[in-house]
TIVO-2410 file (N, C-alpha, C; in nm, 3 decimals):
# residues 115
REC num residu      c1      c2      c3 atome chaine
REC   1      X  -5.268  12.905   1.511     N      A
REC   1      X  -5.215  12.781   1.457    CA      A
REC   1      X  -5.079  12.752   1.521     C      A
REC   2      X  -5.068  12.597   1.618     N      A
REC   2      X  -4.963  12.570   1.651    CA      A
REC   2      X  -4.849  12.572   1.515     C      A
REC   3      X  -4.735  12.566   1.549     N      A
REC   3      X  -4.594  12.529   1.464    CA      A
REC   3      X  -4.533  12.428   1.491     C      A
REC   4      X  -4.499  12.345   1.411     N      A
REC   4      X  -4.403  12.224   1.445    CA      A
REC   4      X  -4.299  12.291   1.600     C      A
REC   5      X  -4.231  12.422   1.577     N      A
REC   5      X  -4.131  12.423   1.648    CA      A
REC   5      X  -4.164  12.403   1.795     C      A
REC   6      X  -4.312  12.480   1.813     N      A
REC   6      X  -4.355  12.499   1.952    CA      A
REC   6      X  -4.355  12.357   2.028     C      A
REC   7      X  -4.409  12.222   1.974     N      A
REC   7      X  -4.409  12.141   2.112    CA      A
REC   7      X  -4.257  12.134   2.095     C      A
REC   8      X  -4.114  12.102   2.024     N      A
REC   8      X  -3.987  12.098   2.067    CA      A
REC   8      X  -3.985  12.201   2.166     C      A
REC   9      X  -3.978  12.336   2.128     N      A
REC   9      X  -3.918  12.461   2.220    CA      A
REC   9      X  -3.981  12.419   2.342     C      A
REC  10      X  -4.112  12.378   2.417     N      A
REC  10      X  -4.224  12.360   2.534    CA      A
REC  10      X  -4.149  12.253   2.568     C      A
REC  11      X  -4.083  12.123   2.490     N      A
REC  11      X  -4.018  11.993   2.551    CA      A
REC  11      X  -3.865  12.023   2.583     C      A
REC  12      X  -3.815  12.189   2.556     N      A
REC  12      X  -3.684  12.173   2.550    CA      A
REC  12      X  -3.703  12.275   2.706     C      A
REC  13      X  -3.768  12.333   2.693     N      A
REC  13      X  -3.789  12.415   2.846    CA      A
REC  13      X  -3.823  12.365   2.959     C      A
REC  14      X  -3.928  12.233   2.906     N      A
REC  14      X  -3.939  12.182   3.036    CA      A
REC  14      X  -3.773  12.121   3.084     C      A
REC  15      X  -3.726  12.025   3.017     N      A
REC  15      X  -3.574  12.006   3.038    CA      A
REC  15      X  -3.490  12.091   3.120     C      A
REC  16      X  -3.485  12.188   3.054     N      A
REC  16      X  -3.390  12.329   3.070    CA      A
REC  16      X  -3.414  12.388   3.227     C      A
REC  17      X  -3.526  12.406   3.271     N      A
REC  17      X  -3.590  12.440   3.364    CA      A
REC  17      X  -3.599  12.352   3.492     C      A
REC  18      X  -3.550  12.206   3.457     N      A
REC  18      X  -3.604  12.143   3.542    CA      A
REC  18      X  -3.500  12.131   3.679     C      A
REC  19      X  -3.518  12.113   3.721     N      A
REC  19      X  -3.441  12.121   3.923    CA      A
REC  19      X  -3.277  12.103   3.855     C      A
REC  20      X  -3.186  12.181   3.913     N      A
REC  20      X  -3.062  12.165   3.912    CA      A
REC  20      X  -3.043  12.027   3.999     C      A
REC  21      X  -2.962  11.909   3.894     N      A
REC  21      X  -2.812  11.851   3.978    CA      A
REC  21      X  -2.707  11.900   4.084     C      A
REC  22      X  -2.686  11.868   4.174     N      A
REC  22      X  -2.591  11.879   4.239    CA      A
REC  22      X  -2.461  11.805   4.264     C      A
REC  23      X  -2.349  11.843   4.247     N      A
REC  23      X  -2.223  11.759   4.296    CA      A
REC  23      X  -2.113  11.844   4.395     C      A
REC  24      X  -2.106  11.781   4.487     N      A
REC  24      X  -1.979  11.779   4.602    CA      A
REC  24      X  -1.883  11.820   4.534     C      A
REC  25      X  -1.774  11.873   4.552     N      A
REC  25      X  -1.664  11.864   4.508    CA      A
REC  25      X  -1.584  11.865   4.674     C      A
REC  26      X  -1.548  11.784   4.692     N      A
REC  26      X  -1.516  11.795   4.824    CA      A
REC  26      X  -1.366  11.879   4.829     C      A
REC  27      X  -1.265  11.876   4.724     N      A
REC  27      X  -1.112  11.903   4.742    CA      A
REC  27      X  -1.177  12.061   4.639     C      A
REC  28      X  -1.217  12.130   4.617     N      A
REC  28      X  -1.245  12.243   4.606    CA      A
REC  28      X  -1.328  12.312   4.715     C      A
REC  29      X  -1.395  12.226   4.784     N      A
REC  29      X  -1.473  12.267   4.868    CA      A
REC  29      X  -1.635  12.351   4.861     C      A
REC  30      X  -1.645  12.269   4.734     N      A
REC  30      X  -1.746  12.385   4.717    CA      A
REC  30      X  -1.871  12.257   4.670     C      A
REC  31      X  -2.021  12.319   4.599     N      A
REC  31      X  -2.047  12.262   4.552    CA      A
REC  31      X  -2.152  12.312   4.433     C      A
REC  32      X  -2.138  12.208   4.300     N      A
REC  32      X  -2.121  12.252   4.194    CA      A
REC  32      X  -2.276  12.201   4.104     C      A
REC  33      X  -2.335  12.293   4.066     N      A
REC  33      X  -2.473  12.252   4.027    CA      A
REC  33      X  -2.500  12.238   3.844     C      A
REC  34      X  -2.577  12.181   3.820     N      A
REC  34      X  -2.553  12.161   3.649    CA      A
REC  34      X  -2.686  12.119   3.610     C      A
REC  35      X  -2.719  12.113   3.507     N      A
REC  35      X  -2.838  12.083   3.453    CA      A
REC  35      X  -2.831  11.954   3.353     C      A
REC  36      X  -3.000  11.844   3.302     N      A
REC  36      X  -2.918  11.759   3.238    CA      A
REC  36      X  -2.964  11.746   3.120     C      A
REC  37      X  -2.947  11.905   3.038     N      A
REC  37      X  -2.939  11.904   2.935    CA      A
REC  37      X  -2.898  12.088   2.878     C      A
REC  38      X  -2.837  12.058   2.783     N      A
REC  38      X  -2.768  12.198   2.768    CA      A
REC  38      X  -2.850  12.243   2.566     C      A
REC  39      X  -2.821  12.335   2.540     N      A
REC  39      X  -2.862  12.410   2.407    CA      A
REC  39      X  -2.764  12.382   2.318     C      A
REC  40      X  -2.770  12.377   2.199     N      A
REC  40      X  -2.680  12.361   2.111    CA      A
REC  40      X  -2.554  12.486   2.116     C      A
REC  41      X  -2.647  12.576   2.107     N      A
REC  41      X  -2.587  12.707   2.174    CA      A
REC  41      X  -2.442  12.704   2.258     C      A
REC  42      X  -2.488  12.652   2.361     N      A
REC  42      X  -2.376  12.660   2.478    CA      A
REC  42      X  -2.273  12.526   2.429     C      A
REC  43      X  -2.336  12.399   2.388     N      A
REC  43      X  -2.251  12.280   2.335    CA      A
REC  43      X  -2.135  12.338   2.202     C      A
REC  44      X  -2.214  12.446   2.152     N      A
REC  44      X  -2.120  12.474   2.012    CA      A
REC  44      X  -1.978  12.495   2.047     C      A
REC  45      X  -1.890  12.574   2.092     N      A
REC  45      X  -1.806  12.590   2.179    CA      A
REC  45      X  -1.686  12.425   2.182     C      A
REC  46      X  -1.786  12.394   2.265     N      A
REC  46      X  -1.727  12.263   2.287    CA      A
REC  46      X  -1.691  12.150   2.172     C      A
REC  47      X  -1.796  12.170   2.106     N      A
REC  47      X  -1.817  12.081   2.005    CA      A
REC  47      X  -1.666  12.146   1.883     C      A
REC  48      X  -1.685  12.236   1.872     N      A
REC  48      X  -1.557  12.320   1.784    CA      A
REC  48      X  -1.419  12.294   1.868     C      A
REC  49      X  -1.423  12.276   1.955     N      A
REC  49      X  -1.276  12.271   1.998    CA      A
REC  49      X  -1.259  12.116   1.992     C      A
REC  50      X  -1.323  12.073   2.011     N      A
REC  50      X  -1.361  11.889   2.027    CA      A
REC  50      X  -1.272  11.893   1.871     C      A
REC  51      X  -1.325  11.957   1.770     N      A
REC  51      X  -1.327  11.891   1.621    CA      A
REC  51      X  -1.182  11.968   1.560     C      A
REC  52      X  -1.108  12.056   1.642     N      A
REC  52      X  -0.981  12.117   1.643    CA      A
REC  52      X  -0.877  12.010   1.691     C      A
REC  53      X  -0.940  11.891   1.789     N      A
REC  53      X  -0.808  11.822   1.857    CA      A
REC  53      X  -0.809  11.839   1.977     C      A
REC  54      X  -0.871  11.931   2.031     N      A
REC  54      X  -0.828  12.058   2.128    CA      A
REC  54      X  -0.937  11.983   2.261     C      A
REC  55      X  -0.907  11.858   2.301     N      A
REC  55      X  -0.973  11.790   2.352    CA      A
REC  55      X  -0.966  11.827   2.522     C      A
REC  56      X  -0.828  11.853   2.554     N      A
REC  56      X  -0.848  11.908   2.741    CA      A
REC  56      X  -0.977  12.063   2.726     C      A
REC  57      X  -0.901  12.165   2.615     N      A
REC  57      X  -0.955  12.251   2.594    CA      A
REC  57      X  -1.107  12.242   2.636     C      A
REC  58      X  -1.154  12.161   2.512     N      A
REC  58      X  -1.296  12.103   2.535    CA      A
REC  58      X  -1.330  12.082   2.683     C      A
REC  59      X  -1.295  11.990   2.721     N      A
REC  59      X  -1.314  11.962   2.867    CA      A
REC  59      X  -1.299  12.111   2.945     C      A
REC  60      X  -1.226  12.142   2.948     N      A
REC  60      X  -1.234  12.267   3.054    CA      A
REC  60      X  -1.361  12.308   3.010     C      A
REC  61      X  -1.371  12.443   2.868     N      A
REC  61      X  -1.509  12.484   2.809    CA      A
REC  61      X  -1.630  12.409   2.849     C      A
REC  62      X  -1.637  12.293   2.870     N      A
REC  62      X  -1.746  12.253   2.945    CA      A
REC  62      X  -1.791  12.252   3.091     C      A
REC  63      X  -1.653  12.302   3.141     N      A
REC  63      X  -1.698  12.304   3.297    CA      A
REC  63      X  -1.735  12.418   3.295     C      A
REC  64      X  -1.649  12.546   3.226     N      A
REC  64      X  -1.697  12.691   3.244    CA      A
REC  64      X  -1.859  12.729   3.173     C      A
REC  65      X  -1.858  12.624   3.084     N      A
REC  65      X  -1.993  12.626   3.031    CA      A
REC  65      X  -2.147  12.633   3.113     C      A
REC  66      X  -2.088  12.551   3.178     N      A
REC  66      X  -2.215  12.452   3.223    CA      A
REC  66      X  -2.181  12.390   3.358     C      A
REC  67      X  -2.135  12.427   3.462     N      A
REC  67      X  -2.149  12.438   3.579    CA      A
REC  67      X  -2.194  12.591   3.645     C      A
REC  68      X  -2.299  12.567   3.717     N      A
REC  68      X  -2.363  12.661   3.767    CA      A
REC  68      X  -2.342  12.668   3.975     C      A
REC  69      X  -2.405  12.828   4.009     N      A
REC  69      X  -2.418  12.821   4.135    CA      A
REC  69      X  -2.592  12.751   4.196     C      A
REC  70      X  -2.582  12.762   4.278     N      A
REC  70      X  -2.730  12.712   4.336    CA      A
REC  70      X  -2.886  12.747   4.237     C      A
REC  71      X  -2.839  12.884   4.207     N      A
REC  71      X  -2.904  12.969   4.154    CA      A
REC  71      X  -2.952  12.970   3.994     C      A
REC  72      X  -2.859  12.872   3.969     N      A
REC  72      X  -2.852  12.869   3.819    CA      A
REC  72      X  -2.715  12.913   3.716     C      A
REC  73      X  -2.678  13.030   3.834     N      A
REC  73      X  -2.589  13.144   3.734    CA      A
REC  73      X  -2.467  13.044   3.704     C      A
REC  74      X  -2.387  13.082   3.607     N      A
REC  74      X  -2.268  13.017   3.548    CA      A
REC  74      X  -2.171  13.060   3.692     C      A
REC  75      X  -2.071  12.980   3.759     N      A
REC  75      X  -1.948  12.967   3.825    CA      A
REC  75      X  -1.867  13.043   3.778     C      A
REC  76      X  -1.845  13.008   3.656     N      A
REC  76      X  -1.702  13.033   3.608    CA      A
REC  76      X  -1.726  13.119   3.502     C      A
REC  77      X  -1.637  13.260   3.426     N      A
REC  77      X  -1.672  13.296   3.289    CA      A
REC  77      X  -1.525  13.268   3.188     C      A
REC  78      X  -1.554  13.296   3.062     N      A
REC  78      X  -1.451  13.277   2.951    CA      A
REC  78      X  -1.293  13.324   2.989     C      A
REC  79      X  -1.344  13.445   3.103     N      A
REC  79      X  -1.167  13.438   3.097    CA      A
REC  79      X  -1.135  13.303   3.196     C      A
REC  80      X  -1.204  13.262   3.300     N      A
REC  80      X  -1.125  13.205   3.371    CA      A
REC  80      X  -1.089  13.091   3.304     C      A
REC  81      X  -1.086  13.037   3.136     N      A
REC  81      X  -1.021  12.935   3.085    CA      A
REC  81      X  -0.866  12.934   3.076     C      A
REC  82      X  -0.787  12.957   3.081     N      A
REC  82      X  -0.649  13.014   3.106    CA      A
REC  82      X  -0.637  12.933   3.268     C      A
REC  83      X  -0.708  13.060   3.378     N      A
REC  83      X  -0.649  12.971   3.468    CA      A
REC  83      X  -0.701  12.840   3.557     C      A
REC  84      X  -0.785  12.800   3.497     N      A
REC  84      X  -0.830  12.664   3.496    CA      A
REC  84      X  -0.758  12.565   3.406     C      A
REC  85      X  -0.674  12.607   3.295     N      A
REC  85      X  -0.597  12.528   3.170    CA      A
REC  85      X  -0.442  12.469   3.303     C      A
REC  86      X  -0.429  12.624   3.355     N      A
REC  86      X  -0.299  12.597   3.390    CA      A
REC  86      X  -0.308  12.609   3.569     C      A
REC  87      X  -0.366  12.638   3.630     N      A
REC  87      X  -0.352  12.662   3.793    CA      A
REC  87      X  -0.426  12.520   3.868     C      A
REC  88      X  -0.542  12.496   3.779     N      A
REC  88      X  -0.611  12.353   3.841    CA      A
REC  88      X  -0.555  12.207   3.848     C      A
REC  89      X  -0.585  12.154   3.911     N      A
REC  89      X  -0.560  12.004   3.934    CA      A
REC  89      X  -0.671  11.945   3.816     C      A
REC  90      X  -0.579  11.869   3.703     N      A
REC  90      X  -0.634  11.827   3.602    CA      A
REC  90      X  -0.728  11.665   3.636     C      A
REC  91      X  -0.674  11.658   3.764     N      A
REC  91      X  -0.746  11.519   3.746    CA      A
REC  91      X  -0.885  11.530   3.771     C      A
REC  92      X  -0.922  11.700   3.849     N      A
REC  92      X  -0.998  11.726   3.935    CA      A
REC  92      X  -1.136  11.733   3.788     C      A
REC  93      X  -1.053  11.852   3.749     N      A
REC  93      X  -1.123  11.881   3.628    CA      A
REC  93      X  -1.187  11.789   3.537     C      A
REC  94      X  -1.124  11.714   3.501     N      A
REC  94      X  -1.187  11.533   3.441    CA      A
REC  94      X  -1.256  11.509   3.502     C      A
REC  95      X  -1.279  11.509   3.592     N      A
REC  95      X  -1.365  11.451   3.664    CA      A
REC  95      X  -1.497  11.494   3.710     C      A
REC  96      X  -1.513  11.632   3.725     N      A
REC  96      X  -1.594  11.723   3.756    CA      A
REC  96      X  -1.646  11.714   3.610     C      A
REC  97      X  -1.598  11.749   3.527     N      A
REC  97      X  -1.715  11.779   3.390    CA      A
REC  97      X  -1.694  11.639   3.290     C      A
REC  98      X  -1.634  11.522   3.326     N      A
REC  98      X  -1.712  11.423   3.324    CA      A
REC  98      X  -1.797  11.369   3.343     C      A
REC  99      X  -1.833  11.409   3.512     N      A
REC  99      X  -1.956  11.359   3.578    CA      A
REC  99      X  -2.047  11.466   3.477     C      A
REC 100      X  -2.023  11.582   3.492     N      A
REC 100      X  -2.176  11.699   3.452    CA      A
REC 100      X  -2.185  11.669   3.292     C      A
REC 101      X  -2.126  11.628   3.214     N      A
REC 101      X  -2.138  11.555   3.058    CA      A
REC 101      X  -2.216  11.472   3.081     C      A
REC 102      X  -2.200  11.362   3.145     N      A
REC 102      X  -2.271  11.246   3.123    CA      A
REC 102      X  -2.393  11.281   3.249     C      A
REC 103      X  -2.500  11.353   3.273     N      A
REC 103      X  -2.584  11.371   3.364    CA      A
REC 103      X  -2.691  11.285   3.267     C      A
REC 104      X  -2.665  11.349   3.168     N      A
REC 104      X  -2.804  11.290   3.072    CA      A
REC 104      X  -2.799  11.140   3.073     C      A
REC 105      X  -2.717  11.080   3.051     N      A
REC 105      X  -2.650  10.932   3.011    CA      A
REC 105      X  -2.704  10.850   3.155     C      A
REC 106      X  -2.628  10.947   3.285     N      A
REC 106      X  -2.690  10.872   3.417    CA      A
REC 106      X  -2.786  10.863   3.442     C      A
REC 107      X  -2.864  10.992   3.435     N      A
REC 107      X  -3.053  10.964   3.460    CA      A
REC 107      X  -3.141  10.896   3.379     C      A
REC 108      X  -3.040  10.882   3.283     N      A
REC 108      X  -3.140  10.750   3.174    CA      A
REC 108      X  -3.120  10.631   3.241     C      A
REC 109      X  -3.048  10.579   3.323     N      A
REC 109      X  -2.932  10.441   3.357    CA      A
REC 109      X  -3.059  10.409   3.534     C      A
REC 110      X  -3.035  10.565   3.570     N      A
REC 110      X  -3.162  10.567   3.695    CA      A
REC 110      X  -3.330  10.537   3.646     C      A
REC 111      X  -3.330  10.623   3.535     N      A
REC 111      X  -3.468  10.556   3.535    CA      A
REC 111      X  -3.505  10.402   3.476     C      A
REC 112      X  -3.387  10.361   3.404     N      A
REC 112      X  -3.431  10.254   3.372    CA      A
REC 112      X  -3.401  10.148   3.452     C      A
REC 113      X  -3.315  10.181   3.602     N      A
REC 113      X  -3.356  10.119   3.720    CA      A
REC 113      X  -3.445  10.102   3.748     C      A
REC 114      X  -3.506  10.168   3.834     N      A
REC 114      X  -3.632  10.205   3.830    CA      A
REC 114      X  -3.731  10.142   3.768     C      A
REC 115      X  -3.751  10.108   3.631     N      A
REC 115      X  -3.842  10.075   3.589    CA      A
REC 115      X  -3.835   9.914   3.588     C      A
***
């Protein structure tokens, strides 16, 4: 007997799974891969510092969150929030996990080009 949960969990994997995003970062030199949709899991984090005030905070936690290498694996881990708070170029940072926030928001905007 199926479960309600199973077609969500099967619709949340296909998501989860599906081809990494890519973005340039040209003044880091690198380039930075993301997915366009994340777990409540990994959003919680964010979402708690969001509801503290703690709004750059937030922003950083989402880049270390949820920017990945080619591979999938996370870039960045928990300690490097510190020196991403204070060693990075903040405009850079806005900008980078602005774009990877709103992935979901853009591929809706593409497909309904598209259509």
């Amino acid at each position: 007997m199926q479960r309600a949960t199973d077609n969500i969990v099967k619709h949340y994997q296909t998501k989860i799974n599906g081809d990494l995003q890519k973005l340039h970062v040209e003044e880091w030199d690198m380039d930075i891969y993301y997915r366009n949709t994340y777990s409540f899991q990994d959003e919680s984090k964010i979402v708690e510092l969001q509801a503290k005030g703690l709004v750059v905070d937030a922003l950083v936690q989402s880049l270390i969150v949820k920017a990945r290498d080619k591979d999938g694996k996370r870039l960045f881990h928990d300690l490097d929030m510190k020196r991403l708070m204070t060693e990075a170029d903040p405009a850079i940072i806005t900008r980078v996990a602005g774009h990877i926030n709103n992935a979901n928001q853009r591929l809706s905007m593409e497909q309904a080009q598209k259509e």
